[in-house]
Backbone bond lengths (Angstrom), bond angles and torsions (degrees), N, CA, C in turn:
res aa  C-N    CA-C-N  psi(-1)  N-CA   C-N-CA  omega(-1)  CA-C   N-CA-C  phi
1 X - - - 1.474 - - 1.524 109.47 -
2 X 1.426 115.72 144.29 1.617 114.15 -172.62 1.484 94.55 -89.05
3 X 1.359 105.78 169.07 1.259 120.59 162.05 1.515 120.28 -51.91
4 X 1.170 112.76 -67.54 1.590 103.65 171.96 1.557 125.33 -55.71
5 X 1.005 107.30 -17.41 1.728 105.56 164.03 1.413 107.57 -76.94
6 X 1.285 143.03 -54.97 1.079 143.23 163.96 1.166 121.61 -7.85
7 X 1.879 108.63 -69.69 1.397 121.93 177.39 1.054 113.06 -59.66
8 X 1.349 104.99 -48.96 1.975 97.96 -169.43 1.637 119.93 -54.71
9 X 1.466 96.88 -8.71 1.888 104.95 -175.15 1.286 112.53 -128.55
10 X 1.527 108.79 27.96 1.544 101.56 -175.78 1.951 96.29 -140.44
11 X 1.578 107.25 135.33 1.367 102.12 -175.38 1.591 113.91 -73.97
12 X 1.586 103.32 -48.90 1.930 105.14 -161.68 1.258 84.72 -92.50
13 X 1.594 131.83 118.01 1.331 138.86 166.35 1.311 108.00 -132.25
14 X 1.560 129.09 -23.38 1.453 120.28 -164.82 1.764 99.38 -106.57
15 X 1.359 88.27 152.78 2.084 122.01 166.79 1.448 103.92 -95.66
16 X 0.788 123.31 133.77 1.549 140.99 -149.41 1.881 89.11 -139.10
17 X 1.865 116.39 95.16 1.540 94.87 -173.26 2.339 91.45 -112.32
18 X 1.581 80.92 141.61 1.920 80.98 -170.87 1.861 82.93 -117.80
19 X 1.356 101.92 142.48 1.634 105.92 172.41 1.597 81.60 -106.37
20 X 1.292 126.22 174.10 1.029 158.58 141.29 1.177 144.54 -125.11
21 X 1.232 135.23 125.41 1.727 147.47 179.31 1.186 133.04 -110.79
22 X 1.303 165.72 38.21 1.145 154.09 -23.53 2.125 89.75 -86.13
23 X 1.521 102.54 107.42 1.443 137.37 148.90 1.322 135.77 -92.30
24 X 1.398 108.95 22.28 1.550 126.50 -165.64 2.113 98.03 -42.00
25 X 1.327 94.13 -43.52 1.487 76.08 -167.68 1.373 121.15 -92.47
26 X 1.169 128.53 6.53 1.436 137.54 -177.89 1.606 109.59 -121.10
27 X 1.368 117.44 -22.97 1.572 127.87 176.64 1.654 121.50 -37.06
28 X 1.116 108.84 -37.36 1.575 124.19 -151.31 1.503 85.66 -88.45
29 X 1.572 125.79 -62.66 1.470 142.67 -176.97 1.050 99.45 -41.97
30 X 1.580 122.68 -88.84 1.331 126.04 -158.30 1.406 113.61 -58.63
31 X 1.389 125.01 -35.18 1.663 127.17 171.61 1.766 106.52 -59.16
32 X 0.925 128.73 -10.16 1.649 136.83 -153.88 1.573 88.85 -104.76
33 X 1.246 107.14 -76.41 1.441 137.50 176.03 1.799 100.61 -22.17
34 X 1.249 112.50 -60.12 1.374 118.86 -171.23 1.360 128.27 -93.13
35 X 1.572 100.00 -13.51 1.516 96.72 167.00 1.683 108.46 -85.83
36 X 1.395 123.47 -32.58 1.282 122.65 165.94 1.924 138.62 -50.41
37 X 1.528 91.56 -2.81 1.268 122.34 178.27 1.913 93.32 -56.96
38 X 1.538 118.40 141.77 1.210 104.29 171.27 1.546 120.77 -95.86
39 X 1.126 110.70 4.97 1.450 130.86 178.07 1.473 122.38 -83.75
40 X 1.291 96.99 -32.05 1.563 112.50 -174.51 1.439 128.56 -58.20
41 X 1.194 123.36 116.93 1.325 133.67 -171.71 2.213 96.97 -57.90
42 X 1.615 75.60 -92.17 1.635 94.92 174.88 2.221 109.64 -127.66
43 X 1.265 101.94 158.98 1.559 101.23 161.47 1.551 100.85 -133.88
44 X 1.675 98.42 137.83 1.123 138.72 -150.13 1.486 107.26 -115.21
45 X 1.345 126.42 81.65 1.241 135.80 -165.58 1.507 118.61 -118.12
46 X 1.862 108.61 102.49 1.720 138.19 -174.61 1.595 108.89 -88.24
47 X 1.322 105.85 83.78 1.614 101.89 173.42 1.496 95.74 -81.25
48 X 1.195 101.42 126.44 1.708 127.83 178.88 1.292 126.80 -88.15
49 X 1.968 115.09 40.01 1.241 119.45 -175.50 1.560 113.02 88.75
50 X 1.229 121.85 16.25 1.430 116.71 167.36 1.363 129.49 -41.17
51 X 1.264 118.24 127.15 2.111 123.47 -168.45 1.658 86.43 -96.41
52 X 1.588 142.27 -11.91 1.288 117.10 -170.03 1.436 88.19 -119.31
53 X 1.320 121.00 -155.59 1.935 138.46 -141.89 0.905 96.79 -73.74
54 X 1.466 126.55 -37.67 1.488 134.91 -168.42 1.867 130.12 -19.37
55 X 1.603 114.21 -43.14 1.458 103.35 151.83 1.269 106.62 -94.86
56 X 1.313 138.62 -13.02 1.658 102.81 -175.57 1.248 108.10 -77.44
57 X 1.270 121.78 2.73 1.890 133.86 -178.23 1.967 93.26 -80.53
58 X 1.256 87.39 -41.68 1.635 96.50 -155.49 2.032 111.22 -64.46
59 X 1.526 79.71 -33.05 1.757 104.84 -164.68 1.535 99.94 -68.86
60 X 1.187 101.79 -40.03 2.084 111.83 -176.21 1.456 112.72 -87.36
61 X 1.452 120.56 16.12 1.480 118.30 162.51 0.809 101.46 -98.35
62 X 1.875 116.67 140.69 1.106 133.74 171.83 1.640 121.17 -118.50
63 X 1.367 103.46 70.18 1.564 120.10 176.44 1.233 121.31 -87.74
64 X 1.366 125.97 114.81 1.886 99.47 168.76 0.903 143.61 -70.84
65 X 1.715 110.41 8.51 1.755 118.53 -157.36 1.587 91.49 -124.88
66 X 1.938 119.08 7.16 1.456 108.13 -168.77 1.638 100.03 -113.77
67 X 1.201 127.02 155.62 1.440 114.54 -168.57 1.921 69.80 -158.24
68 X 1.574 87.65 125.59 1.683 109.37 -176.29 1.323 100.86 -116.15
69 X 1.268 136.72 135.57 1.679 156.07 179.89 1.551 104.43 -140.34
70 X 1.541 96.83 121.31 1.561 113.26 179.47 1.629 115.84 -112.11
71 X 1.396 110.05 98.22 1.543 125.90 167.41 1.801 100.25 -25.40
72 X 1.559 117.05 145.35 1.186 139.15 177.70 1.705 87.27 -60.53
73 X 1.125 136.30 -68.54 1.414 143.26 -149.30 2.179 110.24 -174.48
74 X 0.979 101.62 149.32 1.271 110.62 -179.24 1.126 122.95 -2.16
75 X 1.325 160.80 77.51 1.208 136.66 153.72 1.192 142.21 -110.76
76 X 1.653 118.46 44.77 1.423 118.62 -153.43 1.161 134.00 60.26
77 X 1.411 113.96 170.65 1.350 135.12 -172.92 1.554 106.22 -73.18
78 X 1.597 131.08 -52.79 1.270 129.88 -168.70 1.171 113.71 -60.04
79 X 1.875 105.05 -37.05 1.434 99.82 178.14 1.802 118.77 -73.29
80 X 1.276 114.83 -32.42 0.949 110.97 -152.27 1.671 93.45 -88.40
81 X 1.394 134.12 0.01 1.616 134.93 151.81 1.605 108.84 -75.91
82 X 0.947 114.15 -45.15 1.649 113.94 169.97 1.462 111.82 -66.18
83 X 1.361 135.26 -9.75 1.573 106.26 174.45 2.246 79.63 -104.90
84 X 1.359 133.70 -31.55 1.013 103.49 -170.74 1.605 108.00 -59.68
85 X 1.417 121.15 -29.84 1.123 118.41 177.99 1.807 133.54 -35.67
86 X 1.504 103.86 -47.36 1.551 122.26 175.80 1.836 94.60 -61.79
87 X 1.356 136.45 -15.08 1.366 123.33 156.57 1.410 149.84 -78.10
88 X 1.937 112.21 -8.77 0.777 122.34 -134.13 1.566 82.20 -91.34
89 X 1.574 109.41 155.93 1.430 109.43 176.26 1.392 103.15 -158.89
90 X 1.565 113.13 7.63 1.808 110.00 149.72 1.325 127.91 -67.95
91 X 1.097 130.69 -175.82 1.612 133.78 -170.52 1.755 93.08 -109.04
92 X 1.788 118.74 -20.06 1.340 102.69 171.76 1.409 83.71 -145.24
93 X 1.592 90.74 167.94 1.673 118.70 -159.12 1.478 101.77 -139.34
94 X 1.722 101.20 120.63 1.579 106.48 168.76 1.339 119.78 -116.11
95 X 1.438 95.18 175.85 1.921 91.66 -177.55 1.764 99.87 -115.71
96 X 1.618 106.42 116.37 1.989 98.09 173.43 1.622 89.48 -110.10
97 X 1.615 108.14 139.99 1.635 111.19 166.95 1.904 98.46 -104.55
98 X 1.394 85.89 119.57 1.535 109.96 161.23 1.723 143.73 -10.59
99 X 1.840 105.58 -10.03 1.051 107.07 -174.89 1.315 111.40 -146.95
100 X 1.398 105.45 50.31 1.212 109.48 179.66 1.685 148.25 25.89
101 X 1.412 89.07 33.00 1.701 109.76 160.31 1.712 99.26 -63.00
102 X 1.675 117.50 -52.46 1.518 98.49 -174.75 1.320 108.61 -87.29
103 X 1.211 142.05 -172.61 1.279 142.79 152.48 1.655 105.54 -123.63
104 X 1.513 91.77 128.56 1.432 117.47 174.53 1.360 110.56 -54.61
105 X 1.369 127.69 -10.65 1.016 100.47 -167.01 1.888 107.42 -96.67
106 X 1.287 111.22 8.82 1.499 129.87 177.71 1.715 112.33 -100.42
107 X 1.597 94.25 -1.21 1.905 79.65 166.89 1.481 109.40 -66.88
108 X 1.558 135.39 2.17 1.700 116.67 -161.03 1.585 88.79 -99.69
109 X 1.556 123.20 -14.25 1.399 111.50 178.90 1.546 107.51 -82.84
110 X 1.493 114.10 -34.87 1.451 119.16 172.69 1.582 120.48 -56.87
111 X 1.204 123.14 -48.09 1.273 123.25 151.51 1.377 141.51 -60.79
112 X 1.192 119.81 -44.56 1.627 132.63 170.13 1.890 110.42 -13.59
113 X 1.453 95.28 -69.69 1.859 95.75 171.72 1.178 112.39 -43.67
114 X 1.436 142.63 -46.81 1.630 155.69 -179.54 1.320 101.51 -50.92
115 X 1.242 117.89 -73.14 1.571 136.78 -175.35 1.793 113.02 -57.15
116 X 1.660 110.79 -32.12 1.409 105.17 177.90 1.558 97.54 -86.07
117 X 1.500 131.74 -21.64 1.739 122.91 172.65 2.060 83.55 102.47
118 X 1.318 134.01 14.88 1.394 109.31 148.99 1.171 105.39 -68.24
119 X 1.315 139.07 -78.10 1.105 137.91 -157.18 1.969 134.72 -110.16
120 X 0.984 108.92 152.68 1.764 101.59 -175.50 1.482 102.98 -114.84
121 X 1.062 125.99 -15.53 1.638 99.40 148.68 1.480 110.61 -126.69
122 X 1.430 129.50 176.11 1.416 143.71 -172.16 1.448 115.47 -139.08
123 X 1.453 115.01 112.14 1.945 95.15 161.19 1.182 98.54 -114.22
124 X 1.221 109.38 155.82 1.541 128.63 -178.94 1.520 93.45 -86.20
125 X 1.260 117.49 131.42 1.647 131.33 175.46 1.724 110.36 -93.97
126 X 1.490 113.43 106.96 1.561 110.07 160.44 1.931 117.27 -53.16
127 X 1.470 83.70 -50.47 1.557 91.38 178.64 1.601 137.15 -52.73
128 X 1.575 101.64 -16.60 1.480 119.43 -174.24 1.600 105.17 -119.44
129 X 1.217 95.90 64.55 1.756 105.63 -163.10 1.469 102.04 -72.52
130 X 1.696 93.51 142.86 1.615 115.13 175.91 1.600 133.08 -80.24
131 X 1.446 88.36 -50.49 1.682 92.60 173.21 1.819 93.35 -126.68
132 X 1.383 103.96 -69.79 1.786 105.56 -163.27 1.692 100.68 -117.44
133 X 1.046 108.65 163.35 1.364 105.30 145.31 1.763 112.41 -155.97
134 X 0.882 158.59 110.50 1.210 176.03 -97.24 1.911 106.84 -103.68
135 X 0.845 133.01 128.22 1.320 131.86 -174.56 1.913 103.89 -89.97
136 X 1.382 106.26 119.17 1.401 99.42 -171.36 1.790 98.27 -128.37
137 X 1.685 109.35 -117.31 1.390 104.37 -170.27 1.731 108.58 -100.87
138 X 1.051 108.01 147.34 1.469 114.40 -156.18 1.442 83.32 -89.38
139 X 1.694 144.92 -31.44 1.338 140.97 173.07 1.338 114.16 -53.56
140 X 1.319 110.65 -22.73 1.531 115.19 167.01 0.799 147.95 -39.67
141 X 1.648 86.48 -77.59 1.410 135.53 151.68 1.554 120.04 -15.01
142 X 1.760 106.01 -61.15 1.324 112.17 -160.26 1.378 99.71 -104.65
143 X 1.276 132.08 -7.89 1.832 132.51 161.55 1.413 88.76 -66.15
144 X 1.261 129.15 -80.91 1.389 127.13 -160.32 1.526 108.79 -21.62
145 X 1.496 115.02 -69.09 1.252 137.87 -172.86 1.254 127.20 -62.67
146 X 1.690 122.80 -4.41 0.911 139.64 -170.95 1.618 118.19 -122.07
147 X 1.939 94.71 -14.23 1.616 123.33 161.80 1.739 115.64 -63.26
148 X 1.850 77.56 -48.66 2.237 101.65 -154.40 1.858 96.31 -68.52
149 X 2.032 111.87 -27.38 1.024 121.46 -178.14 1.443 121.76 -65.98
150 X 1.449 114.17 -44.77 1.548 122.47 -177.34 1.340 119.47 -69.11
151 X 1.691 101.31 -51.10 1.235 116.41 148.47 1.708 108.73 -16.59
152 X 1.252 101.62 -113.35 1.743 117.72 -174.11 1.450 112.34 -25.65
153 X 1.227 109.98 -18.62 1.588 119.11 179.01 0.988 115.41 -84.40
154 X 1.492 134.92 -28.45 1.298 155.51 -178.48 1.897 106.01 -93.45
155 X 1.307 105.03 -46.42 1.624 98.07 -179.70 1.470 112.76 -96.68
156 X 1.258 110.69 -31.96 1.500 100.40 167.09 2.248 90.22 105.14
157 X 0.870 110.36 31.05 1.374 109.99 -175.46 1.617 91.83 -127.66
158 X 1.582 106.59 150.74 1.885 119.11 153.92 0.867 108.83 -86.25
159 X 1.507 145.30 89.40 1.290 133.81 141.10 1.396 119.76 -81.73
160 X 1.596 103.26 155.61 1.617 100.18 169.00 1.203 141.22 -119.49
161 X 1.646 106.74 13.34 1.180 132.32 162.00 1.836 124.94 -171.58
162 X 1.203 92.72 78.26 1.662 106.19 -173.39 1.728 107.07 -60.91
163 X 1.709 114.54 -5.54 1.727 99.41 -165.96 1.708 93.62 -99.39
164 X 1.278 112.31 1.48 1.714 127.56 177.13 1.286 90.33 -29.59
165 X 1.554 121.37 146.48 1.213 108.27 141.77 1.512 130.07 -102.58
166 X 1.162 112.01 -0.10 1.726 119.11 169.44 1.509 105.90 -83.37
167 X 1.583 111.28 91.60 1.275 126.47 159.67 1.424 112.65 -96.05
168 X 1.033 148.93 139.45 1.303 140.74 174.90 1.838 103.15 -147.57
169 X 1.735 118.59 146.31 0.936 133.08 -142.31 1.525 126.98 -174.86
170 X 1.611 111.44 117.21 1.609 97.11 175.58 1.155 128.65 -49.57
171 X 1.278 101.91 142.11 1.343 96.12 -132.73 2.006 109.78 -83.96
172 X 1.018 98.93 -4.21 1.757 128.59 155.69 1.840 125.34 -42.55
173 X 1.652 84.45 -43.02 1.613 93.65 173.04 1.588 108.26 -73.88
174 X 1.535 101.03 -53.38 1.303 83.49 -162.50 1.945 123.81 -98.43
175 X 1.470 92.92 12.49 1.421 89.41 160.90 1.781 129.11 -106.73
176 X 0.891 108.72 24.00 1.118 140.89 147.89 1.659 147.39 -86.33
177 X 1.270 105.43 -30.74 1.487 132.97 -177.64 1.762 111.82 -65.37
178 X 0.947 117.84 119.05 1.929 122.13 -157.87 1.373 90.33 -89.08
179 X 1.533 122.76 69.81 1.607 118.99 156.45 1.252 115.68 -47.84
180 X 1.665 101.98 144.72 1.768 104.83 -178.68 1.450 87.09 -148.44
181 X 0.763 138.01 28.70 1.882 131.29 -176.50 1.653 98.37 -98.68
182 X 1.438 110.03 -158.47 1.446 115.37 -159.53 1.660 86.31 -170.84
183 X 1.935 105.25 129.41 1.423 103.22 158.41 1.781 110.05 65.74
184 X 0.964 97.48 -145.29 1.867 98.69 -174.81 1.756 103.83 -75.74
185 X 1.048 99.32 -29.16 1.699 102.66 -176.85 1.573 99.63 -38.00
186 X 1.451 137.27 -18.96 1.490 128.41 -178.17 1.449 97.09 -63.28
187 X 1.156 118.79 -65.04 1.644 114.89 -171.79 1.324 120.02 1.52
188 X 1.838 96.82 -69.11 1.340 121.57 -141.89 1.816 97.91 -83.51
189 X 1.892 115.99 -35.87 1.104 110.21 -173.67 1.844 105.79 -92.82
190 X 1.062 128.39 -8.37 1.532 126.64 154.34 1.579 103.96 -47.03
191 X 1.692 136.57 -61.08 1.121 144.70 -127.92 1.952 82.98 -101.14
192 X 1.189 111.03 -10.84 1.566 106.75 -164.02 1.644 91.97 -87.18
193 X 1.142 125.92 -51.25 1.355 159.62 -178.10 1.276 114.93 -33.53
194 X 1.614 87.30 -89.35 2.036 82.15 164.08 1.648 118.47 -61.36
195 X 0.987 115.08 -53.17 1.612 107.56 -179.26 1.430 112.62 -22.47
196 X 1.517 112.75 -41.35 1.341 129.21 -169.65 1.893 102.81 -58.31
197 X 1.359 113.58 -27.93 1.252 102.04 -137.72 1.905 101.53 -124.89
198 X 1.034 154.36 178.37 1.273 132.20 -156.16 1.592 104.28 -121.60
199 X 1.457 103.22 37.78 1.430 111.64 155.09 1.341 136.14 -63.20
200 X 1.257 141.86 122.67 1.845 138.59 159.24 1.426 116.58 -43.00
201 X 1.208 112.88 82.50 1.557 140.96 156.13 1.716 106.03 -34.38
202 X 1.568 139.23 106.53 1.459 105.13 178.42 1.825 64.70 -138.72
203 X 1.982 90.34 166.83 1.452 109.80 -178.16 1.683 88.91 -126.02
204 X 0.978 101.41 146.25 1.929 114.50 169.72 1.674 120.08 -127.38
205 X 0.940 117.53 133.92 1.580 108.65 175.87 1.133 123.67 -83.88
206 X 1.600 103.60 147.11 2.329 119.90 -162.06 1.450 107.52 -136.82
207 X 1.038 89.30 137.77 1.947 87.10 159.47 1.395 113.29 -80.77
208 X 1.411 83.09 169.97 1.789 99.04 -167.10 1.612 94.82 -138.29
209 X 1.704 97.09 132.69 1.670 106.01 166.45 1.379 113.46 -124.37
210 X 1.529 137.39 51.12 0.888 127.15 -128.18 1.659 104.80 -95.61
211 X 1.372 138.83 173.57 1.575 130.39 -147.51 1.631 78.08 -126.06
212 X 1.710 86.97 165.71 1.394 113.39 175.86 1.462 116.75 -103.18
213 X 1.425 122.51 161.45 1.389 91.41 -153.22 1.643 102.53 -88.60
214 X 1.392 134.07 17.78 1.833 162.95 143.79 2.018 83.66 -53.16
215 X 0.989 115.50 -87.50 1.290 102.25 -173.34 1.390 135.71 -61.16
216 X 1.558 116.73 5.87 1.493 129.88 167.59 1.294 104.87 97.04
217 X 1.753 114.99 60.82 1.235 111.20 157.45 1.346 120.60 -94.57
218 X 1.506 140.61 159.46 1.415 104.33 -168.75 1.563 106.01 -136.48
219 X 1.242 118.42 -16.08 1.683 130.04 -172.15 1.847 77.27 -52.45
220 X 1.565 97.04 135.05 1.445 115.41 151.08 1.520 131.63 -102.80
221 X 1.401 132.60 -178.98 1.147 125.72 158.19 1.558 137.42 -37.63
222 X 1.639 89.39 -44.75 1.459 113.72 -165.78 1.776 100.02 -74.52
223 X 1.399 111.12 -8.17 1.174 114.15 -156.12 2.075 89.39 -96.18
224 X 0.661 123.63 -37.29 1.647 138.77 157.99 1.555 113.32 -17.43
225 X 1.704 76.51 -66.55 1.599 89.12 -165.76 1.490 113.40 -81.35
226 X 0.788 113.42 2.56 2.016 125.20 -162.95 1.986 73.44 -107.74
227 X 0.955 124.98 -41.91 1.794 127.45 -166.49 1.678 95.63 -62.14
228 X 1.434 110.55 -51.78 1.386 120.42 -160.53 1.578 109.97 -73.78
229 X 1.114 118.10 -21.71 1.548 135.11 -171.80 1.376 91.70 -80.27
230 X 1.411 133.52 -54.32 1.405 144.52 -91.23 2.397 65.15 -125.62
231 X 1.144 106.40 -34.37 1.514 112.01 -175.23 1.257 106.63 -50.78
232 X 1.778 106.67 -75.74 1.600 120.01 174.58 1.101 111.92 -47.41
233 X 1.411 138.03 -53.77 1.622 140.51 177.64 1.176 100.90 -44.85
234 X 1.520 136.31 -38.57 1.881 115.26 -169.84 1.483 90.04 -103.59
235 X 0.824 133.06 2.27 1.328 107.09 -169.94 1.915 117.71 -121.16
236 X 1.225 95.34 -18.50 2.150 109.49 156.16 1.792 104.09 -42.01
237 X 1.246 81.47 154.76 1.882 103.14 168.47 1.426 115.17 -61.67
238 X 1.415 115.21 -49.02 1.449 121.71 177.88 1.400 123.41 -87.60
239 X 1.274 131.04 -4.47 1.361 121.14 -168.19 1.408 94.46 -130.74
240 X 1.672 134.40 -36.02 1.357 130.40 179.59 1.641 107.64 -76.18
241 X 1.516 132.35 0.42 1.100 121.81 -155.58 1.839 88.72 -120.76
242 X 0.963 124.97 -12.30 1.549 110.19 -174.27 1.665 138.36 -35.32
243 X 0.602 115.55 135.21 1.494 123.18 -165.73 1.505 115.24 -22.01
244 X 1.703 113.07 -62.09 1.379 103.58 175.61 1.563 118.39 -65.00
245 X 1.239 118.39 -16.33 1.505 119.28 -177.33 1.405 107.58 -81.43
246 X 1.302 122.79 -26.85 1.378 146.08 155.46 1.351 119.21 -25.85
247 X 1.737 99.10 -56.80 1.613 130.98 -166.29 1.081 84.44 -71.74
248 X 1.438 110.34 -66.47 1.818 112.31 -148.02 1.689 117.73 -66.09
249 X 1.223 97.41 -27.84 1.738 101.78 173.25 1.787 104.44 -57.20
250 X 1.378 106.43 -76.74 1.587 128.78 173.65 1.907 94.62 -20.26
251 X 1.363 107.01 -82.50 1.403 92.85 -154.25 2.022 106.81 -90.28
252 X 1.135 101.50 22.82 1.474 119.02 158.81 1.803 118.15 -82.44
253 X 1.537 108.36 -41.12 1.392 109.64 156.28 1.470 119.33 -69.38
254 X 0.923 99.62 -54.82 1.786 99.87 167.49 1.706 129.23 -17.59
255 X 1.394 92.70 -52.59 1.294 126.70 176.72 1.500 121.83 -71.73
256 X 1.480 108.43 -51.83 1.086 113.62 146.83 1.419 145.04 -49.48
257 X 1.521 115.36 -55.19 1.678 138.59 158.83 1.441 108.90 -19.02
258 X 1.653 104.88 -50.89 1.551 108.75 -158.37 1.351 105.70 -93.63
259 X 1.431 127.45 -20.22 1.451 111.82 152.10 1.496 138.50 -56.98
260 X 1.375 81.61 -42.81 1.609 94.09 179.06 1.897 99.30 -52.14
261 X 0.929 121.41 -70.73 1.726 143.05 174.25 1.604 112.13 -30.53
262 X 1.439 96.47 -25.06 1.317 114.99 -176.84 1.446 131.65 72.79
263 X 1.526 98.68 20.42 1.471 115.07 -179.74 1.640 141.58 -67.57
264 X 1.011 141.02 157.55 1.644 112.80 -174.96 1.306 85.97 -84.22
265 X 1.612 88.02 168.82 1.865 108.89 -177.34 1.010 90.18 -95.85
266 X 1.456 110.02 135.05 1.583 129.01 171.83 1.601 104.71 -66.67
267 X 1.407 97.13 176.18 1.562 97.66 -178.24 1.270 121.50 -100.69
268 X 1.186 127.79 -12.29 1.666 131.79 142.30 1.329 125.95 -54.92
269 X 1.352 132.01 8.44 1.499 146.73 145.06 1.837 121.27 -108.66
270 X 1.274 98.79 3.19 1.602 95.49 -178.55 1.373 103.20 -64.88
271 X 1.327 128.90 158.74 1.381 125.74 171.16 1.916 106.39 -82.51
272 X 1.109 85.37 134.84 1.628 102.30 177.47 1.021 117.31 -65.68
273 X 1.474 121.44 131.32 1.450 130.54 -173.77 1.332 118.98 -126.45
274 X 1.347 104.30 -5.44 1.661 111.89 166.99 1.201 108.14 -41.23
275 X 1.351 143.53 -24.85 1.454 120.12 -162.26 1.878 97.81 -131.06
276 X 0.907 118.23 36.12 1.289 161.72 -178.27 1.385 99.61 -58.80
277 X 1.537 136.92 122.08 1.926 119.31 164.11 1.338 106.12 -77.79
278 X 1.349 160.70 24.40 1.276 163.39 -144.22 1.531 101.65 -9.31
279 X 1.558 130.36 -73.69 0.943 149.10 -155.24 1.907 114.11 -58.96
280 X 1.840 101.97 -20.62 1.757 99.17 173.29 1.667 101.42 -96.40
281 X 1.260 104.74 -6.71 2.065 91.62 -164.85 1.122 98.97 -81.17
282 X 1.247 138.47 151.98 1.504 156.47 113.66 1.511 133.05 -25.43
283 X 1.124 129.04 86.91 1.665 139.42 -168.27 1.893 100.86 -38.28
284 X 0.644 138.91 116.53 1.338 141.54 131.94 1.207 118.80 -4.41
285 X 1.450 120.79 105.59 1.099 141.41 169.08 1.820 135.17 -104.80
286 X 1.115 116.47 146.48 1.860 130.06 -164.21 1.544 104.14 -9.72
287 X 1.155 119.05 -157.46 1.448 129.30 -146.31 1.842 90.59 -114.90
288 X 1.287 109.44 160.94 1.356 126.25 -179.65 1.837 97.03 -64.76
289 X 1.489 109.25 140.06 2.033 110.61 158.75 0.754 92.85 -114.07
290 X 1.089 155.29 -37.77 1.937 144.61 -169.46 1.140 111.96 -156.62
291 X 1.125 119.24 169.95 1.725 136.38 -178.60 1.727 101.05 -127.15
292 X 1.382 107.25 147.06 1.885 108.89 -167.02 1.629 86.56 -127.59
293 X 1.544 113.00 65.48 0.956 112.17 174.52 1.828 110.95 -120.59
């Protein structure tokens, strides 16, 4: 059986990955929010050194499908998707940020393309708004757009918002993928990555609630420019081409090829589960009856 047959007949398939930074006041919600998903395999929640409530919030949920891992001390966003990564044990993998700018309850539109077999990865588009999206800083606005631009110039793709954070993805691509960025810089070298590789790119439209930085928004300026660097760095002859990125493209088509073909996935591409919490995931249960989309 291929992978996309799989999904289309199987309910708990997705990894649900939440970073956290001290989110004391939105933590409890959005972790709730996403394990209640009926799709949901497990959610996979990396507090990244939080100084406020943020794990003792985390420590007193009692979910069976949530498995919480607390970073030694600070280390960003890339890192703290790369250790949720060594957990993932759905067939697809999403990205929820911690403070409810997105709402969880729009990962089933972000996935849907994944699950019908158009597409193997998904970003959720601010720009191609669904119901609302909140009017905030217009400096944003035009960094973003001036990111998603260089970007597309460099990979040769239309996107319309690569700094999204609802990426979602079989979950094969992206646990595999040799991140080396720092902080938001993942965005930009995720979007470099696949472009590289002969995956179905699709964008879907999301609302946006996005915070002020009075209500604990935190991306800075400086964080822009580390994005814009972070562009040219994946995308040059010498630094986007390195050996493991080399690998990972090569046997990323591979992977790809044989879906398309409709082949089973061999077992030297299964996603690894050795490092797996067994005891928080949720077994996989019967086939999808409807979608509440």
């Amino acid at each position: 059986m291929s992978e996309s047959t799989d999904l289309a007949n199987r309910d708990r398939v997705l990894s649900v990955i939440i970073p956290a930074f001290n989110e004391e006041a939105t933590i409890q919600a959005v972790v709730e929010k996403a394990s209640r998903l009926p799709f949901v395999l497990q959610v996979i929640v990396v507090d990244d050194g939080s100084t406020d409530s943020t794990p003792d919030i985390l420590s007193r949920l009692d979910l069976p499908n949530v498995l919480f891992i607390r970073q030694p001390r600070n280390l960003g966003k890339t890192a703290a998707i790369k250790r949720a990564l060594l957990e993932v044990q759905g067939d697809v993998t999403v990205f929820q940020d911690a403070d409810l700018e997105y709402d969880p309850d729009e990962i089933q539109h972000v996935i849907r393309p994944i699950m019908e077999n158009q597409a193997d990865v998904v970003y959720g588009s601010r720009f191609l708004v669904r119901r609302s999206s909140r009017v905030l800083y217009f400096y944003h606005y035009l960094a973003n757009k001036t990111l998603t631009f260089l970007s597309n110039l460099f990979t040769n793709v239309n996107m319309t918002d690569i700094e999204t954070c609802y990426k979602a993805f079989r979950s094969r691509l992206i646990k595999t993928m040799p991140l080396t960025s720092s902080g938001f810089g993942m965005e930009v070298e995720i979007t470099a990555m696949i472009s590289k590789t002969h995956a179905r790119i699709y964008e879907v439209p999301i609302s946006y609630h996005g915070r002020t930085y009075r209500e604990g928004k935190k991306i800075q300026f400086r964080d822009g420019l580390i994005a814009l660097w972070y562009i040219f760095h994946y995308n040059t002859p010498f630094t986007g081409r390195s050996v493991s990125r080399r690998t990972y493209v090569r046997e990323a088509n591979v992977f790809l090829d044989r879906l398309v073909l409709g082949a089973a996935e061999p077992s030297s591409y299964k996603a690894d589960h050795s490092n797996a919490h067994p005891s928080k995931v949720s077994a996989a249960v019967g086939p999808i009856s409807r979608w509440d989309l």
